[in-house]
N, C-alpha and C positions, 0 to 999 in steps of 0.2 A: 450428329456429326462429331467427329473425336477429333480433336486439333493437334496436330504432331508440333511442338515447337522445338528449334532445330537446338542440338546445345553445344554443338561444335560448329568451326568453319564451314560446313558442311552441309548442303542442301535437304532438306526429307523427301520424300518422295510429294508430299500434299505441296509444298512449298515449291516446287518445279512448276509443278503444276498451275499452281497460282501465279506464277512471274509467267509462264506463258501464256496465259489467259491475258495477262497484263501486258505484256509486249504486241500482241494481238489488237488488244482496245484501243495500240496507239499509245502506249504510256513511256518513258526515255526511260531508259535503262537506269541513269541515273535516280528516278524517282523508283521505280520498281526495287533500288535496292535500299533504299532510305526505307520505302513503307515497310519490307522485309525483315531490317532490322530492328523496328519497333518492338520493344519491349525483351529482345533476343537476348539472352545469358553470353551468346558468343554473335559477333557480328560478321557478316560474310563480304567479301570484298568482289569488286567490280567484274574480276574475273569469273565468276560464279554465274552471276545475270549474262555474262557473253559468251559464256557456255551453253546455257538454255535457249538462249537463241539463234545460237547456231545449228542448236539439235533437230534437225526435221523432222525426227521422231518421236521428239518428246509432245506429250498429250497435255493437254490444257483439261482444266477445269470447268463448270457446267457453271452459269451464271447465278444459281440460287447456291453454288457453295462458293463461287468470290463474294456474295454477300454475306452470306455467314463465316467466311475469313477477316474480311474489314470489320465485322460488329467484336468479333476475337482480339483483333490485334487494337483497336480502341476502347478496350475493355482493360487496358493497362493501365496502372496507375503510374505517371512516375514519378512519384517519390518515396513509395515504397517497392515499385519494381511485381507487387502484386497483381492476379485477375484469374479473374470469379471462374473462368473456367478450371484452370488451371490448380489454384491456391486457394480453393474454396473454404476449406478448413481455418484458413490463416486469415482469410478475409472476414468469417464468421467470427472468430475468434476474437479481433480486434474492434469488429463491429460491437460484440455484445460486451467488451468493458467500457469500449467510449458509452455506452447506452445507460451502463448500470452506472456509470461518475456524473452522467448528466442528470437521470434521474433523481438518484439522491441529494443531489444540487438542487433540486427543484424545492421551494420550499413550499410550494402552493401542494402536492401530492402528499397523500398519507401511507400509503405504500410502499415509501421507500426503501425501507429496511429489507421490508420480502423481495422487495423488486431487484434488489441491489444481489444479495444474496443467490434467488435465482438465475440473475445475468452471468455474474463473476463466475457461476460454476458454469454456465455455458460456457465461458470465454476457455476457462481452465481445461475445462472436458475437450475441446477443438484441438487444445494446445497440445495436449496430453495426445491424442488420438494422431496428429501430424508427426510427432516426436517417435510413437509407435511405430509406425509405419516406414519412417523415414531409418529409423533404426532394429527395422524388423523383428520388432517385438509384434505381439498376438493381437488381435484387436478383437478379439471372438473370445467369449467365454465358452467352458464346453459345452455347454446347450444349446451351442451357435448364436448368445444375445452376445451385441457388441457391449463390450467393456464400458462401464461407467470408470470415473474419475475416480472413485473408491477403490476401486479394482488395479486402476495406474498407481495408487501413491503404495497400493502392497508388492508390485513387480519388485525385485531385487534391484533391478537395473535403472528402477527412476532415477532422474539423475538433480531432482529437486533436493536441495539442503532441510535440514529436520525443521527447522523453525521455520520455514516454509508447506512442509508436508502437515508439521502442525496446525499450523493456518486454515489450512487448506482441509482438513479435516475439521477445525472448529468452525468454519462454514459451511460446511455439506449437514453439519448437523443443526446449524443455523436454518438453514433454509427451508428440513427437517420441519423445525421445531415450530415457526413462526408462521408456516403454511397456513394462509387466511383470517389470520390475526391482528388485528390495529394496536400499535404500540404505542399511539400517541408518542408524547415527546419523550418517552425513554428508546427509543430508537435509536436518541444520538449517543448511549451509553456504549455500544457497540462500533462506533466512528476509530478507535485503538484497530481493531481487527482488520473493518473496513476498508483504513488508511495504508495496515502491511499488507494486505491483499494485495489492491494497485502497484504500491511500490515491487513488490514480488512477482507480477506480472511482468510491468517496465523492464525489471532485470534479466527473469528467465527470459523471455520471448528475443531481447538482444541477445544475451549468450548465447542460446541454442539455436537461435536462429540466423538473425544478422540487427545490423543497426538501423538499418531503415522504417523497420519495423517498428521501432521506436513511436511509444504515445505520447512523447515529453510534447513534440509540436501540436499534437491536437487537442490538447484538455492545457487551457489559460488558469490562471488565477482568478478566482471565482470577487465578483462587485458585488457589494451590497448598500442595502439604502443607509442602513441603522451601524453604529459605531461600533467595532467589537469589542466586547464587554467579558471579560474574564470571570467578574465577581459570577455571574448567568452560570457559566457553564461550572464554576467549582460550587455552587447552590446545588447542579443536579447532579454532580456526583455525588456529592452526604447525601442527597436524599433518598428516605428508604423507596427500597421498592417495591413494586405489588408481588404477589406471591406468583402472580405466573411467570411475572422477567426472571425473581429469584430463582425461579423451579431452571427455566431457560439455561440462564449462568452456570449451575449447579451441575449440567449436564454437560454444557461445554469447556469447561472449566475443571472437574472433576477429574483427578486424578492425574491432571500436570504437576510438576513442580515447578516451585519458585522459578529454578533458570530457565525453564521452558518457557514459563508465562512473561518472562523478560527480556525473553530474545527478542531484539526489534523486527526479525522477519515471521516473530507470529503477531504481535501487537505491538503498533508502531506506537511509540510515546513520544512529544513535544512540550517541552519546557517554553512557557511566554514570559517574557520579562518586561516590564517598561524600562525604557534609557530613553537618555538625553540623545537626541541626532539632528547634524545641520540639516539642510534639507539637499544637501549632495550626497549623503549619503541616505539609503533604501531603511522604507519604512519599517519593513520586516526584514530580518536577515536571517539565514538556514545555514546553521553552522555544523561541516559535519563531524559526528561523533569521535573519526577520529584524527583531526588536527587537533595541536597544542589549545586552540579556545577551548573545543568541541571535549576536551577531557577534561581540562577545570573544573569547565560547569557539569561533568556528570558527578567529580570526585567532591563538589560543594553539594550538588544538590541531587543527586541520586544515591551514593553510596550512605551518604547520613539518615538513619531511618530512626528517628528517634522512641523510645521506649524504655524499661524497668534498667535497661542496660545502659543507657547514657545518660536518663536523668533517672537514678536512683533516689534521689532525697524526697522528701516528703518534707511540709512545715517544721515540723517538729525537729526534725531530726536535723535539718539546716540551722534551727536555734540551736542545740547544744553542738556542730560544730564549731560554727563561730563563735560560742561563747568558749570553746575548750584554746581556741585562738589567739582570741583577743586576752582572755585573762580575766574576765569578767561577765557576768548575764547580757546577755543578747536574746529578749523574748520572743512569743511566735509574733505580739502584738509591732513589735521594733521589726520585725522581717515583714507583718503586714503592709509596713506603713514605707519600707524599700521599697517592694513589687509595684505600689500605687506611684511612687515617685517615681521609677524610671519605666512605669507602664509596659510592664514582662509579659502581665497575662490581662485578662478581660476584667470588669469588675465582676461583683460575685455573681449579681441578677443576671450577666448577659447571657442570650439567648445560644450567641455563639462562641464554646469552648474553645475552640482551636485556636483561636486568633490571638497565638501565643509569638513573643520572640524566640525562637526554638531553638537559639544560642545561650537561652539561661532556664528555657521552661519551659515544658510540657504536659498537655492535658493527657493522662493517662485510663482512658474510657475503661482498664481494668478495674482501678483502684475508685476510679468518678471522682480523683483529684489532682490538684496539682505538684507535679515532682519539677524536682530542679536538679541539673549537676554541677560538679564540682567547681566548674566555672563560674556560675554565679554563686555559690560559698565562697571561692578566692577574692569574688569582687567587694563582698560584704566584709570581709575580714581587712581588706588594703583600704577600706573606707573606714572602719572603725580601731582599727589599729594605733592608732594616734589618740 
């Protein structure tokens, strides 16, 4: 049975039909037009129901289709105005990213990367395929198979942004690639991707669709037992990886540039900071990119990348300028013995390099030593200048 829903003032022909079936059972006009406009785009007014009933002509409906009209019109959701007959695509759609966010939240599952990946492209594909349709684009390739998601992000007319299309593509290739594979815990090295995915879902599916649609209410902030622990997760990032994630990365990753791989709508990035906070104000805060906070801290701690170009010096070369400074010898043994007093970089055994102040030093894995810039040469010269 195909369900006519009315989209003006205006009665359908099925929907006559069921107000007099319903006037018939004994039902008040009043209630006949309330059930009526359940779930209705446009709502029909009193007038309408006491037209149909005064029709002597008009035909009523057969008792096995007023039952499958009532299972139709309580198949409505309302608070996104969606149902299954109707909006199948959109209902599919939103179904399988709530499924992939919850999976991957699962920590008890090992599958979550594949799982994630496979869902999101279903959700994407639904989306893509609604978008088609509704904007009469092809949904058929010429062989008569319907269009995959690859096939949407080449139309001219997608109307996805690039660092979304690229997403979107380094997922399809994801899901590709990882098909029946256990990644153990490098799973979460791919969490950047995973994170623009969702977000880039949330947005498109509001723009192009409407706001109701909106997942911000159904996926909460995720509890956990154990504390979060930053030092964990910057551990698995240095670590090397096995040669099949690397081979993975290699291919998803291969041949973007810089500003593509930094666009936050292909790989979302999140700076954690500890601060001091009363307990009125929120534990975590999300600041966005672009208010006055939300630029600061990209222009301290995004744009600064440190390397050969911001700490140039090397030991040696920081001894002879301070000493060309001050006026006198300044050895590399008088510069070993600064670094260890205001603890710039690690001692020499430690296991971990990096764990530098990156306002006066950096570990340069070119060179497998320590450079410094000018900054900490001006510090050493206003300290021995005297």
């Amino acid at each position: 049975m195909r369900f006519q829903q009315g989209e003006t003032g205006s009665l359908t022909k099925q929907e006559k039909e069921v107000c007099k079936r319903l006037l018939s059972d004994g039902w008040t006009s009043q209630d006949v037009q309330a059930f009526i406009n359940m779930g209705r785009p446009a709502t029909i007014n009193f007038g309408r129901i006491s037209a149909v009933k005064a029709d002597k002509k008009q035909g009523q409906c057969t008792t096995e289709e007023l039952e499958l009209f009532k299972v139709f019109k309580e198949a409505f959701d309302p608070k996104t105005g969606l149902n299954p007959f109707l909006n199948e695509r959109m209902v599919r759609s939103r179904e399988a990213m709530i499924s992939a966010i919850s999976i991957f939240n699962n920590p008890t599952l090992n599958f979550r990367a594949e799982t994630f990946a496979i869902l999101a492209i279903t959700s994407w594909t639904y989306l893509a395929l609604e978008y088609a349709e509704k904007n009469g684009l092809s949904l058929k390739r010429a062989n008569g198979d319907a269009i995959s998601l690859a096939d949407f992000l080449k139309f001219p007319e997608c109307p996805f942004p690039s660092g979304v299309v690229d997403n979107l593509k380094a997922m399809i290739k994801l899901r590709d690639l990882v098909a029946h594979k256990i990644m153990g815990p490098y799973q979460e090295i791919w969490l950047p991707l995973f994170q623009a995915c969702c977000l880039n879902f949330e947005t498109e599916i509001v723009r192009l669709f409407s706001s109701r649609l909106s997942l911000a209410g159904n996926i909460s902030f995720s509890l956990q037992l154990g504390s979060f622990n930053p030092e964990q997760l910057i551990e698995m990032s240095r670590a090397e990886l096995p040669q099949e994630i690397s081979a993975i990365n290699s291919e998803i990753y291969g041949g973007l540039t810089d500003a593509q791989k930094e666009d936050q709508s292909f790989q979302f990035s999140v700076i954690y900071t500890k601060v001091a906070s009363s307990k009125a104000r929120a534990a975590y805060r999300f600041v966005s990119p672009e208010s006055p906070e939300g630029k600061a801290l990209r222009d301290v701690l995004v744009k600064v990348k440190p390397g050969s170009e911001t700490h140039p010096f090397k030991p040696k070369e920081v001894s002879i300028l301070v000493s060309l400074a001050i006026g006198r010898a300044y050895s590399v043994n008088d510069h070993t013995d600064a670094w260890k007093k205001y603890k710039v970089r690690p001692p020499t055994n430690a296991l971990e390099k990096n764990e530098t102040k990156i306002q006066f030093c950096f570990f340069n894995p070119m060179f497998n030593c320590y450079c410094y810039n000018q900054a900490w040469v001006d510090k050493l010269v206003e300290e021995n200048i005297n």
